[in-house]
NUNUSE-399734 format. One record per residue (C-alpha): chain; z, x, y; residue number from 0; residue in three letters. Coordinates in steps of 0.2 Angstrom, whole numbers, m for minus. Example, Ala and Ser with C-alpha at 12.3 -4.5 7.8 and 13.67 -1.06 7.14 Angstrom:
% residues 2
   c       z       x       y     k     r
   A      39      62     m22     0   ALA
   A      36      68      m5     1   SER
% end
This chain:
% residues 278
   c       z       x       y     k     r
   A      41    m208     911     0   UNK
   A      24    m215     910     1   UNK
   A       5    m205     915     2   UNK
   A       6    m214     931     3   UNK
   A      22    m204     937     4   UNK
   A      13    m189     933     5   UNK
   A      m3    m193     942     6   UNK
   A       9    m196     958     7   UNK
   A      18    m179     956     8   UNK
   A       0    m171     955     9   UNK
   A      m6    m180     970    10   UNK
   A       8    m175     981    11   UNK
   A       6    m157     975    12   UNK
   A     m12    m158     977    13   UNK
   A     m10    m166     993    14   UNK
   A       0    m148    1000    15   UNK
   A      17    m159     999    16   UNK
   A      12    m173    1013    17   UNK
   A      17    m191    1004    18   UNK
   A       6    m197    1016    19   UNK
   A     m10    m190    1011    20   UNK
   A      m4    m192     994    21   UNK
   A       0    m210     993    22   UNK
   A     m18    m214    1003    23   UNK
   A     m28    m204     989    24   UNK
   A     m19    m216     978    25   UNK
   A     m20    m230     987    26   UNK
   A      m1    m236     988    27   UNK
   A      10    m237    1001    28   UNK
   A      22    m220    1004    29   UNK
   A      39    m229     999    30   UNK
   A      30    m235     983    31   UNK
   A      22    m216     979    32   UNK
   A      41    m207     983    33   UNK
   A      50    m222     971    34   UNK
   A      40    m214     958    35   UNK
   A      42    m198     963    36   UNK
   A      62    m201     962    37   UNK
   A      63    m208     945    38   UNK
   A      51    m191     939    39   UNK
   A      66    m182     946    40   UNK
   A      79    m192     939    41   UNK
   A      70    m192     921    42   UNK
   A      72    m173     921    43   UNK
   A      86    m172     931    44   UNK
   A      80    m160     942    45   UNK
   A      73    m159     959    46   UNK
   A      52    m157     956    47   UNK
   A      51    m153     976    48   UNK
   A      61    m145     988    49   UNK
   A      63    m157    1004    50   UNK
   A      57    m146    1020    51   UNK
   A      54    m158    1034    52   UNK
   A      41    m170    1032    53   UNK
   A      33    m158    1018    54   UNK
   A      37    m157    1001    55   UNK
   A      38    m138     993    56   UNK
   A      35    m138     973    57   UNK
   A      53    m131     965    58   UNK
   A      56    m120     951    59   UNK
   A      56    m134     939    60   UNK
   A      39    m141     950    61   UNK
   A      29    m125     947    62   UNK
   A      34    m125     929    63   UNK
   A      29    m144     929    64   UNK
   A      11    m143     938    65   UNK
   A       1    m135     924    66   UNK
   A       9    m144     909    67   UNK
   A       6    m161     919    68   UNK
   A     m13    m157     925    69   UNK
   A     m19    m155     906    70   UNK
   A      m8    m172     902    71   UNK
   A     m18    m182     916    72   UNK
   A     m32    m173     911    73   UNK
   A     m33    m175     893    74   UNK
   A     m28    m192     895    75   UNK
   A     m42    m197     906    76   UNK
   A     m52    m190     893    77   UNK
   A     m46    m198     878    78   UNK
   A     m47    m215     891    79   UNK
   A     m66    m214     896    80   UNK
   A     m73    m209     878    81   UNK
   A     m61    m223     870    82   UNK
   A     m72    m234     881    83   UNK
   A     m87    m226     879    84   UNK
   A     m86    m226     859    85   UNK
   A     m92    m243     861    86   UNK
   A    m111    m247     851    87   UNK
   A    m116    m250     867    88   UNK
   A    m114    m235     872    89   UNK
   A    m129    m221     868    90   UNK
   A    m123    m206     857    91   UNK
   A    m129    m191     868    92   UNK
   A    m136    m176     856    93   UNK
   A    m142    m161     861    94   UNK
   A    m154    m153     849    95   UNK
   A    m161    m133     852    96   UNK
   A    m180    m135     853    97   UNK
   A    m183    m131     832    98   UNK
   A    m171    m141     826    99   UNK
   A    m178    m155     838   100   UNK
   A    m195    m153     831   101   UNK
   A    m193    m148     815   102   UNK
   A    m174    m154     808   103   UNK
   A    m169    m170     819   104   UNK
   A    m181    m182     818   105   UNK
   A    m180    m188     798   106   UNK
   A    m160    m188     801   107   UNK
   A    m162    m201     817   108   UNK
   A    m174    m210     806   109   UNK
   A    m162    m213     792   110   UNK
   A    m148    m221     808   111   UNK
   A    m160    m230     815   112   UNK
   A    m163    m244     802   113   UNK
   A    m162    m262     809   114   UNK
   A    m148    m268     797   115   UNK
   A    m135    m257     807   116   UNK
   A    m142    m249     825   117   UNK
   A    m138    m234     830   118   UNK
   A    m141    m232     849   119   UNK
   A    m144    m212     854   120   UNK
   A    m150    m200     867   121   UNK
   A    m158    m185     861   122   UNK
   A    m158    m170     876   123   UNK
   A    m171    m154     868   124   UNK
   A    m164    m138     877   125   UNK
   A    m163    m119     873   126   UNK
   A    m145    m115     861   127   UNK
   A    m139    m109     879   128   UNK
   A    m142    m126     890   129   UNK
   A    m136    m135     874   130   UNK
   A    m119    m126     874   131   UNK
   A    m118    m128     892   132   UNK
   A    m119    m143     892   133   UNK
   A    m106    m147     877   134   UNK
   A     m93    m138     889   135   UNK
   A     m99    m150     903   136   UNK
   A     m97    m165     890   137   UNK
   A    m113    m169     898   138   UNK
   A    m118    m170     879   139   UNK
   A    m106    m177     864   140   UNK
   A    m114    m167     852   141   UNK
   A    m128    m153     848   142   UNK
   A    m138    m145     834   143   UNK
   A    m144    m128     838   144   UNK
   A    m148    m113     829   145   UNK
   A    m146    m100     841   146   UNK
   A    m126     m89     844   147   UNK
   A    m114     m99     851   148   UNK
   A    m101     m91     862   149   UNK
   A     m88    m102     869   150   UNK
   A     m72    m102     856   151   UNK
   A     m69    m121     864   152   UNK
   A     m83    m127     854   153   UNK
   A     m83    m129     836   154   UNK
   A     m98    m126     820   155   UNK
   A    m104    m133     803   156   UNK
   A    m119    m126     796   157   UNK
   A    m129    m140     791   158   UNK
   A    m145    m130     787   159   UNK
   A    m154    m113     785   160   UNK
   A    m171    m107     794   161   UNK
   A    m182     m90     795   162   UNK
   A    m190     m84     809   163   UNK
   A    m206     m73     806   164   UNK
   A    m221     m66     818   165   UNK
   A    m236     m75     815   166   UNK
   A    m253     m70     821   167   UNK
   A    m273     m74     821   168   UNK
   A    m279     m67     805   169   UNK
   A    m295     m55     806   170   UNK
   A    m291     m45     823   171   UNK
   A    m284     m28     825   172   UNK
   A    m265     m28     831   173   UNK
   A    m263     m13     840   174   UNK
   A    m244      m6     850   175   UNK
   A    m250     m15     866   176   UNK
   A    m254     m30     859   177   UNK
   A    m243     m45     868   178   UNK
   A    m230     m54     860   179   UNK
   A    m229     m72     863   180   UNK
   A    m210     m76     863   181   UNK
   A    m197     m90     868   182   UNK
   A    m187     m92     885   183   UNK
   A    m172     m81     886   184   UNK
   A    m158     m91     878   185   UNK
   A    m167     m97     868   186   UNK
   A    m159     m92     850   187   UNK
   A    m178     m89     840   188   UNK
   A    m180     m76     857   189   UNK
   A    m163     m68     852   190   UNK
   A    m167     m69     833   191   UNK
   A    m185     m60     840   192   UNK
   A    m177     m46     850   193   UNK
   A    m161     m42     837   194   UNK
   A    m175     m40     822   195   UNK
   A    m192     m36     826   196   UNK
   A    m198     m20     831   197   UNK
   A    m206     m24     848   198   UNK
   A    m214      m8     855   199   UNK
   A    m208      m3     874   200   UNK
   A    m227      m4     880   201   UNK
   A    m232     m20     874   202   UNK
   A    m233     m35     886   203   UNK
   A    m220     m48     881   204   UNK
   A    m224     m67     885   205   UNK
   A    m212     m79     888   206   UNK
   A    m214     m98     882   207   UNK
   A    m203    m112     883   208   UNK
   A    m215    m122     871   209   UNK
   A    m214    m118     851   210   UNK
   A    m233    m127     851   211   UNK
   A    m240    m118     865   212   UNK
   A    m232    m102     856   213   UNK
   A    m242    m107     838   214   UNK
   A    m259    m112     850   215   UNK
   A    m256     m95     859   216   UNK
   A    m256     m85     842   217   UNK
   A    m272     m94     835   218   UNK
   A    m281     m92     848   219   UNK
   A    m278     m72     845   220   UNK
   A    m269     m71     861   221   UNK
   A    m254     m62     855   222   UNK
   A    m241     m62     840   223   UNK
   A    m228     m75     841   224   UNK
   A    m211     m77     834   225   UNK
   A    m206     m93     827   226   UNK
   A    m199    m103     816   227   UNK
   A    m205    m105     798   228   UNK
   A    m202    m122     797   229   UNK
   A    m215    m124     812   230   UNK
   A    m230    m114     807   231   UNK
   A    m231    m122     787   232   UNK
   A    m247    m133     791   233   UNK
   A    m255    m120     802   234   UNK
   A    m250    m104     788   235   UNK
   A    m256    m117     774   236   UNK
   A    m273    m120     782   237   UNK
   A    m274    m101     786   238   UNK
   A    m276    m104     804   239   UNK
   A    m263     m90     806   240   UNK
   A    m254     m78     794   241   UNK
   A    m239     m68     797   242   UNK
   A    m237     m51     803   243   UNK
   A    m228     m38     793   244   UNK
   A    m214     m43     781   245   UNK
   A    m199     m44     792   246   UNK
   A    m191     m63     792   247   UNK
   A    m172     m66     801   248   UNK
   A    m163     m78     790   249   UNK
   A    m152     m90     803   250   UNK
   A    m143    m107     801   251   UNK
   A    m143    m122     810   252   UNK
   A    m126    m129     813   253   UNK
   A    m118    m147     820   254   UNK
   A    m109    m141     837   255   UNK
   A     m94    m151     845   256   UNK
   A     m79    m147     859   257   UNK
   A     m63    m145     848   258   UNK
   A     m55    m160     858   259   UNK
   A     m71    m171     857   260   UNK
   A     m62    m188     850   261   UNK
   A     m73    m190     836   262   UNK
   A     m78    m209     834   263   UNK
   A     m87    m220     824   264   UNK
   A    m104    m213     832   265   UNK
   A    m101    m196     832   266   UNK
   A     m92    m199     813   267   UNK
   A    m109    m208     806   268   UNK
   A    m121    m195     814   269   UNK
   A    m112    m182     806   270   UNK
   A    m110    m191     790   271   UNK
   A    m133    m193     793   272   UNK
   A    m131    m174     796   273   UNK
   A    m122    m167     779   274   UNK
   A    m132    m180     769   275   UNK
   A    m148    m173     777   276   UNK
   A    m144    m156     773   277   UNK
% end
């Protein structure tokens, strides 16, 4: 029993039980696709179909088959195209939320990209809820984020730490109705904002996708904005802002993969560039 007899047992099933359709979506002749199916049967020794005219109905043993084989074909094909993609040829696709894309990544990609040994990458910067979409898609091989992940097919290392604070123009009254200058939903500094900060019901709440639009916003006295220490340093240090009150939200920054990502030599060396980093 190889995967191909398994894909022609799928086929027919999927096909509603006409070989026909079946052995066209295959591309082989119908005597070829029911020969396979025959030594299926004869390998389990029992009948995967029952025979009702020209239409195949799946069995007892058919229905208990179906689900078993479709993860088989599947994981297979998976396990196939990133075998061949693992290849240096091939780009190793990162996601990165948009603080550890500014503020994290860059000095790790740096240390892979020496000429000695290339590294070839493409970096995607999302919210922690694109990102984690994405991984489930296996649109991307790996991520970084810091916001809450909440699929149990994806799994975390904490390779960092971060503190989120409310910074603000220094010299002008703050009063209840004084907008706050916030990111995107899904974004996981806007979480971090919403879970920790005591945001008054009447004040006007801004949505930013852009953490340097956020800091220019909150200079320019425009509102307070909640970000990422590791963002404002320079502009805290040069007194161009100051933060507001004295609450903080401590929060990692973790190393996000799919449980049944095949982890090759790309994926192994960026992680290895990850840990040391951290």
């Amino acid at each position: 029993m190889t995967i191909r007899h398994l894909e022609a047992f799928l086929a027919i099933a999927d096909a509603g039980g006409y070989v026909t359709r079946a052995a066209e979506a295959l591309h082989v002749s119908q005597p070829a696709l029911s020969r396979t199916l025959a030594n299926l049967e004869a390998h389990y020794g029992a009948p995967l179909f029952d025979r009702l005219g020209h239409r195949l109905i799946l069995s007892t043993a058919g229905r208990a088959l179906l689900p078993r084989a479709r993860r088989l074909v599947d994981d297979f094909h998976t396990l196939d195209r990133e075998l061949c993609e693992s290849s240096p040829r091939m780009p190793l696709r990162i996601g990165a939320s948009y603080t550890v894309g500014t503020a994290f990544l860059p000095p790790i990609l740096q240390t892979l990209t020496q000429p000695a040994v290339p590294f070839r990458c493409e970096v995607t910067v999302r919210n922690t809820a694109l990102i984690e979409t994405a991984l489930l898609e296996s649109s991307l091989d790996i991520g970084i984020v810091e916001g809450a992940i909440h699929s149990r097919d994806l799994m975390e290392t904490v390779v960092g730490r971060d503190e989120v604070m409310a910074i603000v123009r220094p010299g002008i009254p703050v009063p209840r109705t004084f907008p706050w200058i916030l990111r995107e939903p899904g974004s996981g500094t806007h979480d971090a904002a919403l879970a920790a900060f005591n945001i008054p019901p009447e004040a006007p709440v801004w949505s930013v996708a852009n953490t340097q639009t956020q800091i220019a916003m909150a200079e320019a006295g425009l509102g307070i904005a909640v970000l990422s220490g590791s963002l404002v340093r320079e502009a805290l240090a040069q007194k161009r802002i100051i933060r507001h009150g004295k609450t903080a939200v401590r929060r990692t920054y973790r190393l996000v993969h799919h449980r049944d990502k095949f982890m090759d030599e790309r994926m192994t060396r960026f992680c290895a560039a990850v840990t040391a980093h951290a």
